[in-house]
GUKOL-784696 format. One record per atom (N, C-alpha, C, O): residue in three letters; atom name; y, x, z. Coordinates in steps of 0.2 Angstrom, whole numbers, always signed. Atoms other than C-alpha are relative to their C-alpha. Layout:
REM GUKOL-784696
ala	CA	Y	X	Z
...
//
This chain:
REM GUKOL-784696
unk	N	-6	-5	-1
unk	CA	-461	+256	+708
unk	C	+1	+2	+7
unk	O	+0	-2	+11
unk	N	+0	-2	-6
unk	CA	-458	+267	+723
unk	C	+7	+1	+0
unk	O	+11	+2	-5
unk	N	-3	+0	-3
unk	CA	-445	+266	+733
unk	C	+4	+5	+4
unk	O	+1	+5	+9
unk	N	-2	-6	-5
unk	CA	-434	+281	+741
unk	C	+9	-3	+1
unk	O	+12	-4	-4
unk	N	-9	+1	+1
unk	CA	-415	+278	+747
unk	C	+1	+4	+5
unk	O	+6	+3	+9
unk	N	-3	-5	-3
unk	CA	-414	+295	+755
unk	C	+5	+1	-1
unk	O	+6	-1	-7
unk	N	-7	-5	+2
unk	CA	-397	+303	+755
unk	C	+3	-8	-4
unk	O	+9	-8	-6
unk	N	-8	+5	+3
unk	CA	-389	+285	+748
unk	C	+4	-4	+10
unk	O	+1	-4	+15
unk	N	-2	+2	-4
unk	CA	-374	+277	+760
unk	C	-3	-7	+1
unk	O	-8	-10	-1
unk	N	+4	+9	-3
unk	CA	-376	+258	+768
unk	C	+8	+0	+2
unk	O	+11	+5	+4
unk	N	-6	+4	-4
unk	CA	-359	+249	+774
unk	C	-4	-6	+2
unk	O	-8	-9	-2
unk	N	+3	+6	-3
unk	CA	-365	+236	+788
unk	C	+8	-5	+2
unk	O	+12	-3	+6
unk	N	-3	+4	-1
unk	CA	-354	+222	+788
unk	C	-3	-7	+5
unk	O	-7	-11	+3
unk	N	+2	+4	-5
unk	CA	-354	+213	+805
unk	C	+2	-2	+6
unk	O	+0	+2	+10
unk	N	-4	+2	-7
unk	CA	-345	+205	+820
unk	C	-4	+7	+4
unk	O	-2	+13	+4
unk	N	+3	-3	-4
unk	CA	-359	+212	+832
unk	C	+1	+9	+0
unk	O	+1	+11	-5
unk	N	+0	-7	+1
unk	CA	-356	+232	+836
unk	C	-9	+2	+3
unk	O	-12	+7	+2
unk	N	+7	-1	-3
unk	CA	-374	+231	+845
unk	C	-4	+1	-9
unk	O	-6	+6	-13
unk	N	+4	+0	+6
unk	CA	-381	+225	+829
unk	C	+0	+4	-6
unk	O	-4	+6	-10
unk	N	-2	-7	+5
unk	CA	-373	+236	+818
unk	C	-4	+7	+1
unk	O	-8	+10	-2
unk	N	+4	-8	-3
unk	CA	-380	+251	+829
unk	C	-8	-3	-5
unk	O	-11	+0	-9
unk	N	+9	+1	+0
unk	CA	-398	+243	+828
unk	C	-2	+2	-8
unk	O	-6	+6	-11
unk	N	+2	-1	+10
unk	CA	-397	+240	+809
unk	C	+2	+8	-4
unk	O	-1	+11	-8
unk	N	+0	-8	+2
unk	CA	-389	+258	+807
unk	C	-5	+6	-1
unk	O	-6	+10	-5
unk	N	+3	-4	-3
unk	CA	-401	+267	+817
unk	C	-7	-3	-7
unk	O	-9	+1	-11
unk	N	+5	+1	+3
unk	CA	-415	+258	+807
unk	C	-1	+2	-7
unk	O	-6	+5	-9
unk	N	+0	-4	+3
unk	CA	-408	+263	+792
unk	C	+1	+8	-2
unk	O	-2	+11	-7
unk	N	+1	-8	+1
unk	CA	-405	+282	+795
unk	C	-9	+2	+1
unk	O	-12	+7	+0
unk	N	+8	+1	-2
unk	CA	-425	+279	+800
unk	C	-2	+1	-7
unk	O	-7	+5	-8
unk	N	+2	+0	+6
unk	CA	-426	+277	+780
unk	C	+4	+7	-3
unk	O	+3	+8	-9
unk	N	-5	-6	+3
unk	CA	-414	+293	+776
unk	C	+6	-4	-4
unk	O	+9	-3	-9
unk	N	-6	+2	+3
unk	CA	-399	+282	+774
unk	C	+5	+0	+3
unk	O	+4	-4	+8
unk	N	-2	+1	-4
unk	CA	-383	+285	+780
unk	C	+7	-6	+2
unk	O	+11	-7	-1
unk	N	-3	+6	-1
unk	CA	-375	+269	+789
unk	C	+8	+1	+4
unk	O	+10	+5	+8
unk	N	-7	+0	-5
unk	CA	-357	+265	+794
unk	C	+2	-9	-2
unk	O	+2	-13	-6
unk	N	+0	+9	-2
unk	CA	-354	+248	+801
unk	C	+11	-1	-1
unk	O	+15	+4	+0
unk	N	-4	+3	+2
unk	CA	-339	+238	+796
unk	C	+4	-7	+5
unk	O	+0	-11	+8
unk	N	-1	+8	-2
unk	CA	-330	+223	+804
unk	C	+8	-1	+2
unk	O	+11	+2	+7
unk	N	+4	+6	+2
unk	CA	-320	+210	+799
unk	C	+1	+0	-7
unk	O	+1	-5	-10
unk	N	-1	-1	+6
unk	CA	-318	+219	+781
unk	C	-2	+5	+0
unk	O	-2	+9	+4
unk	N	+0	-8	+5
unk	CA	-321	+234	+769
unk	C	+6	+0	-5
unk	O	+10	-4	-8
unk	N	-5	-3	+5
unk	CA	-310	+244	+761
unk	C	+0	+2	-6
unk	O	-5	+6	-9
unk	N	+2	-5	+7
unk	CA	-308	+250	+744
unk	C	-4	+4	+0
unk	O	-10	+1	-2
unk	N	+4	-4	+1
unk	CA	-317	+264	+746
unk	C	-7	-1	+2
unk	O	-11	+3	+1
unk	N	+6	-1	-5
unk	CA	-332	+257	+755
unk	C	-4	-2	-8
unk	O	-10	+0	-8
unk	N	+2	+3	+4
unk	CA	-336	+250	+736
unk	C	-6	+7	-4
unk	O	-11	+6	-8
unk	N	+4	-5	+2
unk	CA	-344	+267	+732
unk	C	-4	+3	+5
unk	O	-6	+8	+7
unk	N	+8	-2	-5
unk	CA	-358	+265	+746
unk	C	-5	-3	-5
unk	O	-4	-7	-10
unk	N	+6	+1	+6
unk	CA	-376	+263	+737
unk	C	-1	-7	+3
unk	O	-2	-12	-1
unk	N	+4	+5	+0
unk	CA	-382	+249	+747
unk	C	+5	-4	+7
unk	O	+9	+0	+10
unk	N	-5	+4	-4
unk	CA	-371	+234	+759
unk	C	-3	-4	+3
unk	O	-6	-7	-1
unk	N	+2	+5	-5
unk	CA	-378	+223	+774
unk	C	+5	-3	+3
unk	O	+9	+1	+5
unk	N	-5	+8	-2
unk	CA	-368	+207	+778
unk	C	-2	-3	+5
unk	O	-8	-3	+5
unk	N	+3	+5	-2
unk	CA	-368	+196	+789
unk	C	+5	-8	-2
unk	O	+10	-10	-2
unk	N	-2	+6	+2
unk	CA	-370	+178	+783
unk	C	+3	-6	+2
unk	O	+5	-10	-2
unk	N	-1	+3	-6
unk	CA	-366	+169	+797
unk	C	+8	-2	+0
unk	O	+10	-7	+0
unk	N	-9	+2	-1
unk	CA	-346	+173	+799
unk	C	+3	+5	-7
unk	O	+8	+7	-8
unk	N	-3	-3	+7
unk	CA	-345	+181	+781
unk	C	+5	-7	-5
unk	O	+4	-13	-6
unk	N	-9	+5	+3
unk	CA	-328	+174	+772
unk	C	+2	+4	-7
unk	O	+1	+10	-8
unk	N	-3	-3	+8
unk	CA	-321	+176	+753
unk	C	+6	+5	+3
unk	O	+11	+3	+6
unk	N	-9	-4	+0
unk	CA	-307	+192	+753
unk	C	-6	+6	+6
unk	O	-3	+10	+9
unk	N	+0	-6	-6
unk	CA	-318	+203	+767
unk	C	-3	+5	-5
unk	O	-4	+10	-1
unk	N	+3	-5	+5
unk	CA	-327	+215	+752
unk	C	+7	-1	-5
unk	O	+10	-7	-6
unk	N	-4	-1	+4
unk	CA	-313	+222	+740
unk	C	-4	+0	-8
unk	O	-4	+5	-11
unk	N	+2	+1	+7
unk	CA	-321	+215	+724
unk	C	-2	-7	+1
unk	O	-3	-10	+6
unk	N	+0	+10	+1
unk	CA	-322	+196	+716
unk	C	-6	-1	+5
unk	O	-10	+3	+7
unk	N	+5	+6	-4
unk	CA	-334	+185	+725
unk	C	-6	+0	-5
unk	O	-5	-3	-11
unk	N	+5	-2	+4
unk	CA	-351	+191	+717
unk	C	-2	+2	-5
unk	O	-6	+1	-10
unk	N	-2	-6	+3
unk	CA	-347	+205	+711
unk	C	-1	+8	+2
unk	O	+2	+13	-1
unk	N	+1	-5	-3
unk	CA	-353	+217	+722
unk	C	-3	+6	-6
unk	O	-7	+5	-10
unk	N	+3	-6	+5
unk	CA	-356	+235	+712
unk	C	-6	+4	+5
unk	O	-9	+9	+4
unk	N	+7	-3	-1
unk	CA	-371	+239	+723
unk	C	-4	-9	+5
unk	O	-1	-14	+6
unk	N	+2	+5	-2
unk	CA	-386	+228	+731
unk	C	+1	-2	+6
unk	O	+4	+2	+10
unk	N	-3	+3	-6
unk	CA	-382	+217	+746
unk	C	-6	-4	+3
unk	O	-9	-9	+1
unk	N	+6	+4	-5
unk	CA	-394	+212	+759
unk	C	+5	-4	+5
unk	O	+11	-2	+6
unk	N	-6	+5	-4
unk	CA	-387	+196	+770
unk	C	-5	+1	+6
unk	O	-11	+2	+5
unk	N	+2	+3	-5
unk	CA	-391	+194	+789
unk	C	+2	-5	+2
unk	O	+7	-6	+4
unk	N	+0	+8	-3
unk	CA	-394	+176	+793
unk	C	-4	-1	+5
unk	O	-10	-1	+6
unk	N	+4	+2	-6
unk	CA	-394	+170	+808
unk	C	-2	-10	+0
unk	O	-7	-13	+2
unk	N	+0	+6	+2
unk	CA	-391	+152	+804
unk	C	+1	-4	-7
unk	O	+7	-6	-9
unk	N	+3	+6	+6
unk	CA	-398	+141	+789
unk	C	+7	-6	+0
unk	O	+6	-8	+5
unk	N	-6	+2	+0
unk	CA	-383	+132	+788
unk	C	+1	-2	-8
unk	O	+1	+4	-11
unk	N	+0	+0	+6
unk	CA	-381	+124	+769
unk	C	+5	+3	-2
unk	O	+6	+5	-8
unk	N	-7	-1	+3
unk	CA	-363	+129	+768
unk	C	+1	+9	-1
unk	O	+5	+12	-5
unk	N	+1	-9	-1
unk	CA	-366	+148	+774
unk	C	-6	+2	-8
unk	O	-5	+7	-11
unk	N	+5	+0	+5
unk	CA	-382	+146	+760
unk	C	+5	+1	-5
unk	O	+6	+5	-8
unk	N	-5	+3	+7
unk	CA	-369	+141	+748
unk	C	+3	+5	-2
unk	O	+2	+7	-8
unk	N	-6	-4	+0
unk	CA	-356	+155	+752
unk	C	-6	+7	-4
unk	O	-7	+9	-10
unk	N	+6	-6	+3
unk	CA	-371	+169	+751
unk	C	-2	-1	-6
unk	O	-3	+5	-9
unk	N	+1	+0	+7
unk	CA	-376	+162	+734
unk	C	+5	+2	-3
unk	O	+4	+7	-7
unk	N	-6	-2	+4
unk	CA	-358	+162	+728
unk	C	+1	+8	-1
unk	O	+4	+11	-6
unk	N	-1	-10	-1
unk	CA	-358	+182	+735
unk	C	-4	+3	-5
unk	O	-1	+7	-9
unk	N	+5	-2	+4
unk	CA	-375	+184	+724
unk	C	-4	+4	+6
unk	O	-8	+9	+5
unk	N	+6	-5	-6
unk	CA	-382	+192	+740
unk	C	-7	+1	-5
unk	O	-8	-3	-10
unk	N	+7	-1	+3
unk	CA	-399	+199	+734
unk	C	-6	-1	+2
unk	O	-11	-2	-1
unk	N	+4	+0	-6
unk	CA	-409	+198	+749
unk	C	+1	-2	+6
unk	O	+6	+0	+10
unk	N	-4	+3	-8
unk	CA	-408	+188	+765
unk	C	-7	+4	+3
unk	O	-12	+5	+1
unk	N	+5	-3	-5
unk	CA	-416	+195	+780
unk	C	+3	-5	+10
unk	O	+8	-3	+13
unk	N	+0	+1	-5
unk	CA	-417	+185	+797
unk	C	+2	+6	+6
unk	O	-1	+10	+8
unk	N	-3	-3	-5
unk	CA	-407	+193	+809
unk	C	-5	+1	+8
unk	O	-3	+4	+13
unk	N	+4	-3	-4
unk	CA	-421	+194	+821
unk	C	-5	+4	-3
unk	O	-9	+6	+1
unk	N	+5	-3	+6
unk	CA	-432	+203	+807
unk	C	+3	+6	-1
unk	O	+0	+8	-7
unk	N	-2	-6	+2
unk	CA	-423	+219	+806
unk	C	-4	+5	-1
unk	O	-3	+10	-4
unk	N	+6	-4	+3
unk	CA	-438	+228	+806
unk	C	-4	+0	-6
unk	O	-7	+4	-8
unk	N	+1	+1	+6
unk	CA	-442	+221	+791
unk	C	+4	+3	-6
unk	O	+2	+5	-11
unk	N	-6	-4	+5
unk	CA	-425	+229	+781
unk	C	-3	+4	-3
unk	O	-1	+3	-9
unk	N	+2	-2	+8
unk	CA	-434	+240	+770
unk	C	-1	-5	-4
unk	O	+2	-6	-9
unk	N	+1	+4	+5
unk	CA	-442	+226	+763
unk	C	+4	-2	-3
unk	O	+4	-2	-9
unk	N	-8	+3	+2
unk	CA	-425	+217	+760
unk	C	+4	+5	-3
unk	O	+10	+3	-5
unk	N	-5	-4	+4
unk	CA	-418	+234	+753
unk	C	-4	-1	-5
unk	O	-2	-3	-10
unk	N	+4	-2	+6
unk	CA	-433	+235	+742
unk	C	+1	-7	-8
unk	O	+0	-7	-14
unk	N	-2	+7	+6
unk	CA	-430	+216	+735
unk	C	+9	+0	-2
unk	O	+13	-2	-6
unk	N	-9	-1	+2
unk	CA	-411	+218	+736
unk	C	+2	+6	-5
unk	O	+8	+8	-6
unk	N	+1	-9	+5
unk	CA	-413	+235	+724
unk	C	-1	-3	-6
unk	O	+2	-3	-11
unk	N	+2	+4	+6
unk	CA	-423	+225	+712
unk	C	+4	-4	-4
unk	O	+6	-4	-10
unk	N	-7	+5	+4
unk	CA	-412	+211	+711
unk	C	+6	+1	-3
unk	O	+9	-3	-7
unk	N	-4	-4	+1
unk	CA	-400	+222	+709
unk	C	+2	+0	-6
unk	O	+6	-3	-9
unk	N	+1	-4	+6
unk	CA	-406	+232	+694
unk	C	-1	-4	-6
unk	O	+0	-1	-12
unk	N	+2	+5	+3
unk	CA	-412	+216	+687
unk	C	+9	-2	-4
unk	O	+11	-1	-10
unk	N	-6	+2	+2
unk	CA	-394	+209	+687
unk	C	+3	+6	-5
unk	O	+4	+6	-11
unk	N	-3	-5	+7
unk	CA	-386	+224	+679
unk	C	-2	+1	-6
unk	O	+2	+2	-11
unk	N	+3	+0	+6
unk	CA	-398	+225	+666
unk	C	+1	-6	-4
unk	O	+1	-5	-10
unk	N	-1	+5	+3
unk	CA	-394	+207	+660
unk	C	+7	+2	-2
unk	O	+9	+2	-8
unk	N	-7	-1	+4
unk	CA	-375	+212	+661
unk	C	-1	+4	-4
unk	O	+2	+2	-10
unk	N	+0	-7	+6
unk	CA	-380	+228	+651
unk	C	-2	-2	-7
unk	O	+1	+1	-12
unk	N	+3	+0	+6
unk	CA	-389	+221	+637
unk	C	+5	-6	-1
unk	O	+8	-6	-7
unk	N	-5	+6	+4
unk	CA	-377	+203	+635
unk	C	+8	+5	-2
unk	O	+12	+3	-6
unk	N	-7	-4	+3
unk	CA	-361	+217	+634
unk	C	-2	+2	-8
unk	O	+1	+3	-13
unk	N	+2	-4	+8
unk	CA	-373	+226	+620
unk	C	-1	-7	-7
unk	O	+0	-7	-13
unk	N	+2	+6	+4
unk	CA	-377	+208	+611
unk	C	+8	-2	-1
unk	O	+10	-4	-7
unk	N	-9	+2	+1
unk	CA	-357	+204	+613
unk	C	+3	+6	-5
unk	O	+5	+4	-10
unk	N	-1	-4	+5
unk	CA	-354	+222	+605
unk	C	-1	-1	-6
unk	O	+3	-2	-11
unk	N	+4	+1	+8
unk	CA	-366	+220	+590
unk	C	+1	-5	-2
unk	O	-1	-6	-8
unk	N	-2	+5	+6
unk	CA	-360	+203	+586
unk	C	+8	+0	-2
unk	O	+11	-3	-6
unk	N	-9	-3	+3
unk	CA	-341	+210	+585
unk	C	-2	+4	-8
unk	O	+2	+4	-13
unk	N	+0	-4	+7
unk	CA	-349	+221	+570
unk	C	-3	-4	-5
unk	O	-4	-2	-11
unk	N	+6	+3	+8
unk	CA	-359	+209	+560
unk	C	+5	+0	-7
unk	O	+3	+1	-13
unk	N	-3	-1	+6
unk	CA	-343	+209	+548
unk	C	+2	+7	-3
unk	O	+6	+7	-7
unk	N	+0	-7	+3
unk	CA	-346	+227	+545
unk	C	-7	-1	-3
unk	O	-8	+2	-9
unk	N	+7	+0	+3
unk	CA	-366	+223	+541
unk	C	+2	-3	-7
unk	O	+1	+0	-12
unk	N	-2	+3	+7
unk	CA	-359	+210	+528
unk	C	+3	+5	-5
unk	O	+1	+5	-11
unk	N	-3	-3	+2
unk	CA	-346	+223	+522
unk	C	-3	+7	-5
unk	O	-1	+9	-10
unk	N	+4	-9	+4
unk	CA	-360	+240	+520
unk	C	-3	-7	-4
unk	O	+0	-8	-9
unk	N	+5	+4	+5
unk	CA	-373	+225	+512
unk	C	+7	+1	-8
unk	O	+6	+4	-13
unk	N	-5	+0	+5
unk	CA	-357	+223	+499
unk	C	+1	+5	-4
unk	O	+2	+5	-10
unk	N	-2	-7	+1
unk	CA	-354	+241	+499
unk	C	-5	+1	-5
unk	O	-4	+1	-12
unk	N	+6	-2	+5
unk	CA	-371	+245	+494
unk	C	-1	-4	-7
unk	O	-2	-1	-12
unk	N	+1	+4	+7
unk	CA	-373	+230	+481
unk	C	+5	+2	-5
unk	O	+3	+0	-10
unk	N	-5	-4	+4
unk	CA	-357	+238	+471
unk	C	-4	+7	+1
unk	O	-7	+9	-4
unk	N	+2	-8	+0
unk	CA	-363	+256	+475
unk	C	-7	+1	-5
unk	O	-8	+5	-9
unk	N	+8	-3	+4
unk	CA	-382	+255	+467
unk	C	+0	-5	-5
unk	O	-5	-4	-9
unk	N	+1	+7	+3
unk	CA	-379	+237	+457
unk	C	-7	-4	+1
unk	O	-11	-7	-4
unk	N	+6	+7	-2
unk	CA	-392	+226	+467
unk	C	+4	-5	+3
unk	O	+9	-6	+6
unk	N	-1	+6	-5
unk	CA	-393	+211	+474
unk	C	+1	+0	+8
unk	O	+3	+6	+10
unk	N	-2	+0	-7
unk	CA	-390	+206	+493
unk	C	-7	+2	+4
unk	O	-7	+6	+8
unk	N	+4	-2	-3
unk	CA	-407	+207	+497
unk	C	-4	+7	+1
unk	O	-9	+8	+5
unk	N	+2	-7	+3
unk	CA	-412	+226	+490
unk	C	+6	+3	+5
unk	O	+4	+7	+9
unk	N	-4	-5	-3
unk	CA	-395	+232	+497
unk	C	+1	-2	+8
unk	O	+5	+2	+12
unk	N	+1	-1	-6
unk	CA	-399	+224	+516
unk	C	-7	+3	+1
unk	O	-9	+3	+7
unk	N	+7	-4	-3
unk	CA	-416	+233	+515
unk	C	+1	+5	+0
unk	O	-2	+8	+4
unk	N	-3	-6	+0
unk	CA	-407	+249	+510
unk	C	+3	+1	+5
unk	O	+3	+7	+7
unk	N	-6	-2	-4
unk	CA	-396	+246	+525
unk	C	-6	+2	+4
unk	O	-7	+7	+7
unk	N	+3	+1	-7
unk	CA	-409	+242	+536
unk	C	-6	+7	+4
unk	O	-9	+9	+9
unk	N	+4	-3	-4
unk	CA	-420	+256	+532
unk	C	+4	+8	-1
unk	O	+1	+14	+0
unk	N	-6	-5	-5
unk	CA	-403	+268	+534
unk	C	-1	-1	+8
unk	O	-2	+3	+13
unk	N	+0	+0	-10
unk	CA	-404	+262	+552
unk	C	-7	+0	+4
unk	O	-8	+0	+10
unk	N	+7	-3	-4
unk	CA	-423	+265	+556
unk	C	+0	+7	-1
unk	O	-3	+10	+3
unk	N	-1	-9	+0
unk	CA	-419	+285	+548
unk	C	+3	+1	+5
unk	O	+1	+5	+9
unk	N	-7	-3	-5
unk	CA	-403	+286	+559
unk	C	-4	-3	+5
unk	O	-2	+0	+10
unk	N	+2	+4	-6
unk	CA	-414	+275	+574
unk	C	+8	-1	+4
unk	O	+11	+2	+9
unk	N	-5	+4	-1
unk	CA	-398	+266	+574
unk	C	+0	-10	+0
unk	O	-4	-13	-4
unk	N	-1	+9	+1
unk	CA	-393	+245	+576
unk	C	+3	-1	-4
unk	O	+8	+2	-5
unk	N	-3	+2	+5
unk	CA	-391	+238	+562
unk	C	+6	+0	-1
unk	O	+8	+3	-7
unk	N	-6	+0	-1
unk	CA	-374	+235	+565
unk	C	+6	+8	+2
unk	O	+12	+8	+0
unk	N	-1	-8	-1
unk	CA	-370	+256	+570
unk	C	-2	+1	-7
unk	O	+2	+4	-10
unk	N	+3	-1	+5
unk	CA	-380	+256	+556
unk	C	+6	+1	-9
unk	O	+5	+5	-13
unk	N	-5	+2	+6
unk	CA	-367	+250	+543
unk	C	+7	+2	+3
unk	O	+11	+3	-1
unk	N	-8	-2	-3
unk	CA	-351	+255	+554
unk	C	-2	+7	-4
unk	O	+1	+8	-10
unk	N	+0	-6	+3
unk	CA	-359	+273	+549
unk	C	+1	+2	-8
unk	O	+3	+7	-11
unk	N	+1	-1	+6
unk	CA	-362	+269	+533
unk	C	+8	+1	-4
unk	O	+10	+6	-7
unk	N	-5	+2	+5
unk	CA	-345	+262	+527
unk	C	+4	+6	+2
unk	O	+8	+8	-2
unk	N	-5	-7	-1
unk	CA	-336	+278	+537
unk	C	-4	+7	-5
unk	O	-1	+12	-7
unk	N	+2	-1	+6
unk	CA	-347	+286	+525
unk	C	+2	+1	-7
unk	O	+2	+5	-11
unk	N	-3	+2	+6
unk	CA	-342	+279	+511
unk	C	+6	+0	+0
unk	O	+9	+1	-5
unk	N	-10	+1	+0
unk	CA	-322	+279	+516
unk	C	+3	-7	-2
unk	O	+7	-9	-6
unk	N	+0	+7	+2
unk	CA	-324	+263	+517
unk	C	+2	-3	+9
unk	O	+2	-8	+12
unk	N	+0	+4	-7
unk	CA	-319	+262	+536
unk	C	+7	-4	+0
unk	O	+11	-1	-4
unk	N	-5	+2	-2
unk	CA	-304	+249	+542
unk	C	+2	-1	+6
unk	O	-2	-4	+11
unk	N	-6	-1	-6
unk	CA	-291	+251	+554
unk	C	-3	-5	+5
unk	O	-6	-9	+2
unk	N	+1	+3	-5
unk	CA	-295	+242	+572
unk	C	+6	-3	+2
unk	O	+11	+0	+2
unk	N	-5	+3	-3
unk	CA	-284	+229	+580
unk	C	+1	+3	+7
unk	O	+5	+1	+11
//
């Protein structure tokens, strides 16, 4: 996969205003544009694409979202290995450390901080869809019932009817049978 972060922002979060500069400039080098930070972000900074920290004198409450929680990828600069600063940086879910004499390296560390990124929301994205579609199984139960009253078959005749309602519609099973029973006028009210 190729990589481009033209035209996206960066907040650089860091005591140093040198190193901020260095790390900016190195960014605008990639087409991104940076605005250094220190000893906090503000609300607004949370709709920058991409965030550099530093790990070092980074503290819970200076980013305006939970503790590992960040809504874009987070590269850390570390200057010292310190297990308790290690610790903190886990807790954040930083996505990429970059040795704070390595800044020439930063792409690379956006490149794996992007992945990790996109990796993690994908997991949130698909366990929220697995959390949805088992709130509905008692609608699957429901059309399987529907249909076995509606054609007089068994269970197993009226979940193969459902199932190949929801391969026509290229719907989830579960979508699947919601549609059906509002179909049928068979839907019920929501808590």
């Amino acid at each position: 996969m190729t990589y481009s972060f033209a035209g996206q922002q960066a907040r650089i979060l860091h005591p140093s205003a040198e190193l901020r500069d260095r790390v900016a400039m190195r960014l605008s080098s990639y087409g991104i544009r940076a605005e250094g930070r220190w000893p906090a972000l503000e609300p607004e900074d949370a709709a920058a694409d991409l965030l550099v920290i530093d790990i070092d004198r980074g503290e819970d409450g200076q980013m305006p979202w939970p503790s590992g929680e960040a809504p874009m990828p987070v590269t850390g600069l570390i200057g010292s290995e310190t297990p308790g600063r290690l610790q903190w940086a886990l807790r954040q879910q930083v996505d990429a450390f970059l040795p704070v004499g390595a800044t020439a390296n930063l792409f690379s560390a956006l490149v794996i901080a992007s992945a990790r990124f996109a990796e993690r929301a994908e997991r949130r994205r698909a366990a929220a869809e697995a959390d949805r579609r088992n709130g509905l199984r008692l609608e699957v139960i429901r059309a399987v019932i529907a249909i076995m009253r509606s054609e007089d078959i068994d269970e197993a005749a009226a979940l193969k009817r459902l199932r190949a309602f929801a391969m026509v519609e290229q719907l989830p099973l579960e979508d699947a049978a919601t549609r059906l029973l509002a179909d049928l006028g068979q839907t019920r009210a929501r808590a």
